[in-house]
BADO-348329 format. One record per residue (C-alpha): residue in one letter; x negated, y negated, z negated. Coordinates in Angstrom, 1 decimal, always signed. Layout:
REM BADO-348329
{residu:A | xx:X | yy:Y | zz:Z}
...
***
This chain:
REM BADO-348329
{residu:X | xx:-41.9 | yy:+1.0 | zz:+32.6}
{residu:X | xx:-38.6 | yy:+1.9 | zz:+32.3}
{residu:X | xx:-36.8 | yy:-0.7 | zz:+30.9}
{residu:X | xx:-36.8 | yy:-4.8 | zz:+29.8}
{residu:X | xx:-35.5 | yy:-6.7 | zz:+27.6}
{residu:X | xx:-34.6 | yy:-10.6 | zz:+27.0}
{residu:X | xx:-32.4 | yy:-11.5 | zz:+24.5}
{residu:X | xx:-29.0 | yy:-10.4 | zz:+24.9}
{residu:X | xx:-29.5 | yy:-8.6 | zz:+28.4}
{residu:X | xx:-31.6 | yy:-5.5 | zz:+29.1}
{residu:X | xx:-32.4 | yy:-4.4 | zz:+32.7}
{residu:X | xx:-32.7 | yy:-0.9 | zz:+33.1}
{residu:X | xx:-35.6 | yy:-0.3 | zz:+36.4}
{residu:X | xx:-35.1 | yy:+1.6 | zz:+39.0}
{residu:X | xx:-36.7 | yy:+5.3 | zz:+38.9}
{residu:X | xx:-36.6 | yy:+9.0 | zz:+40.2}
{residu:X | xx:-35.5 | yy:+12.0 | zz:+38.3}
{residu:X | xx:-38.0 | yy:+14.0 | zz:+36.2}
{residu:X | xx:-40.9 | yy:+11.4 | zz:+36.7}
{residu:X | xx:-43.8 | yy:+13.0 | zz:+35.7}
{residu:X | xx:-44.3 | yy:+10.5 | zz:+32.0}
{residu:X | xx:-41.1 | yy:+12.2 | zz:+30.8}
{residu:X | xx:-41.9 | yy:+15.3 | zz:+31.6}
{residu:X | xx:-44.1 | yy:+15.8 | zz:+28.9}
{residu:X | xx:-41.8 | yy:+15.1 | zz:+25.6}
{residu:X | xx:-39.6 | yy:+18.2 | zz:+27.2}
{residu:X | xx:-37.0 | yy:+15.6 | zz:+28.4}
{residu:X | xx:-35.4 | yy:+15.5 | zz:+32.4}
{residu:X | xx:-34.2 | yy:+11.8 | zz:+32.8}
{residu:X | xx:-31.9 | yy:+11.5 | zz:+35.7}
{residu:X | xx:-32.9 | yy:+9.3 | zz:+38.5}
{residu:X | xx:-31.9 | yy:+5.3 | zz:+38.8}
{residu:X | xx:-31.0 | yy:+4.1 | zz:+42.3}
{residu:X | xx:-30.6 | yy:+1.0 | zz:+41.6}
{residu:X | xx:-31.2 | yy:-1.7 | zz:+38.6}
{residu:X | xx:-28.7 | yy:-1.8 | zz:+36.0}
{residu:X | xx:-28.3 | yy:-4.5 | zz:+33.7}
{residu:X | xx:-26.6 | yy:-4.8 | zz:+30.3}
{residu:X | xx:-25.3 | yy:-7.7 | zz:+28.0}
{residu:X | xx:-26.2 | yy:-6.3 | zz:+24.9}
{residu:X | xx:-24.6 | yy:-8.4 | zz:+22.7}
{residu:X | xx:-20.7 | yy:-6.9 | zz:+24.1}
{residu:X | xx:-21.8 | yy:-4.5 | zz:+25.4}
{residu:X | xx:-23.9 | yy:-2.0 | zz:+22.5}
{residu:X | xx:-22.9 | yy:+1.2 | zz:+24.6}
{residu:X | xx:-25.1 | yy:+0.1 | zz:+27.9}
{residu:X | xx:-21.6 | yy:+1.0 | zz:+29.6}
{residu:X | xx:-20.7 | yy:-2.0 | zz:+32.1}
{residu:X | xx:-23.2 | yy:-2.7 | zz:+34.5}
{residu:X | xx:-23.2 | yy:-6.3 | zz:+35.2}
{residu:X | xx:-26.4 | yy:-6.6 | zz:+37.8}
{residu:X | xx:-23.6 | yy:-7.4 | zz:+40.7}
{residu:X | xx:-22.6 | yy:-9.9 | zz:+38.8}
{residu:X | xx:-25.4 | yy:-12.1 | zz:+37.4}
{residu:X | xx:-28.1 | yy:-11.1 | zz:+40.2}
{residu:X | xx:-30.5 | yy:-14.9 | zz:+39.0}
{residu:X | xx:-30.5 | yy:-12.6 | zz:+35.6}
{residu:X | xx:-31.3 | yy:-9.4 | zz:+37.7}
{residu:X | xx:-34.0 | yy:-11.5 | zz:+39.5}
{residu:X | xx:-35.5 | yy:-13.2 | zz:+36.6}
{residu:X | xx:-35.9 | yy:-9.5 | zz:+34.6}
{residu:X | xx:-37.6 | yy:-8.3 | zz:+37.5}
{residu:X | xx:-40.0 | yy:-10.9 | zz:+37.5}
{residu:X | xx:-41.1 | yy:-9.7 | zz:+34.0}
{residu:X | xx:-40.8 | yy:-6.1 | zz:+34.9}
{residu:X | xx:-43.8 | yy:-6.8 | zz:+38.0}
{residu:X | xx:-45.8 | yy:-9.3 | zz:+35.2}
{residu:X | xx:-46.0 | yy:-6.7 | zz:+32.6}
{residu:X | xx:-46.3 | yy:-4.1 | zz:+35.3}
{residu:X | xx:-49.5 | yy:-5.5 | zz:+36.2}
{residu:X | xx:-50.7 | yy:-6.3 | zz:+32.4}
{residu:X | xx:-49.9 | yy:-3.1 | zz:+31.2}
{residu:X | xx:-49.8 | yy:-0.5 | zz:+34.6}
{residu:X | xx:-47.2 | yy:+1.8 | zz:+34.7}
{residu:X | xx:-47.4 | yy:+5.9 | zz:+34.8}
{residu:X | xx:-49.1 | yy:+5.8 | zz:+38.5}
{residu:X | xx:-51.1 | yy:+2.4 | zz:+37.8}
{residu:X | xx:-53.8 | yy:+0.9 | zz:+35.7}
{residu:X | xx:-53.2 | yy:-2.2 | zz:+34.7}
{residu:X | xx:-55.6 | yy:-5.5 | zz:+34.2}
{residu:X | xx:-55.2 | yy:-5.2 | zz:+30.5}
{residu:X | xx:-55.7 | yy:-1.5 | zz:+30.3}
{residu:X | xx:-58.2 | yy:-0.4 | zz:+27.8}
{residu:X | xx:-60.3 | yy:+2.9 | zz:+27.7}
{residu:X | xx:-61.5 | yy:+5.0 | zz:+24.6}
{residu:X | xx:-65.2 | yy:+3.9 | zz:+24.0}
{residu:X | xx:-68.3 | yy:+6.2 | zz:+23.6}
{residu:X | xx:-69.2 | yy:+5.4 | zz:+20.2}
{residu:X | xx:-68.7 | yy:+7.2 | zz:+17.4}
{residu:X | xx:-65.9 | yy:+9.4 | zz:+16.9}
{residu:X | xx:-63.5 | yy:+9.3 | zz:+13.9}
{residu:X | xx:-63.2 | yy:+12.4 | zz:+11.6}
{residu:X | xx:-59.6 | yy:+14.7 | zz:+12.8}
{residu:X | xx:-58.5 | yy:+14.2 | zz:+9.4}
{residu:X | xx:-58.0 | yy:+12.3 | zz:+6.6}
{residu:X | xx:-59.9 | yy:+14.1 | zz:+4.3}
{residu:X | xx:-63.2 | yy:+14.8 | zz:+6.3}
{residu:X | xx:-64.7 | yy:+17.2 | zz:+3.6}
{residu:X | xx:-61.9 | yy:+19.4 | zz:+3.5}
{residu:X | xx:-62.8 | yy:+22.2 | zz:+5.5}
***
């Protein structure tokens, strides 16, 4: 999890450089020391970080971050509402399954 959103302000979470879900796209992300946080609605360009300023926001974003942290897991955790590929059938790789 990288990032969440409510409303008009986005919190941007705190993370290492090069973590090894980005790695994969071809992308290096730099690392995040610390939470940033961004009014959105003045503030389009994610350029003034406000988190100093309106830490019950900060506070209250985080609280979401750790609730969908556990729901969802992140790229080192499973979460409670993680679901895993059955062994059933398995659907045709293409659309056209009698093209050959």
């Amino acid at each position: 999890l990288e990032a969440v959103r409510v409303g008009r302000w986005k919190l941007i979470l705190p993370r290492e450089a090069n973590t090894p879900y980005t790695l994969w796209i071809g992308r290096y992300t730099d690392s995040v020391e610390q939470s940033l946080l961004f009014d959105l609605q003045n503030d389009v360009g994610e350029q003034n970080d406000l988190a100093a300023e309106y830490p019950d926001i900060v506070r209250k974003l985080m609280q979401e971050a750790d609730k969908v942290r556990r729901e969802l897991g992140d790229y080192n955790k499973i979460g409670t509402g993680a679901r895993f590929f059955d062994d059933g059938e398995k659907r045709p790789l293409t659309f056209f399954p009698d093209a050959e």
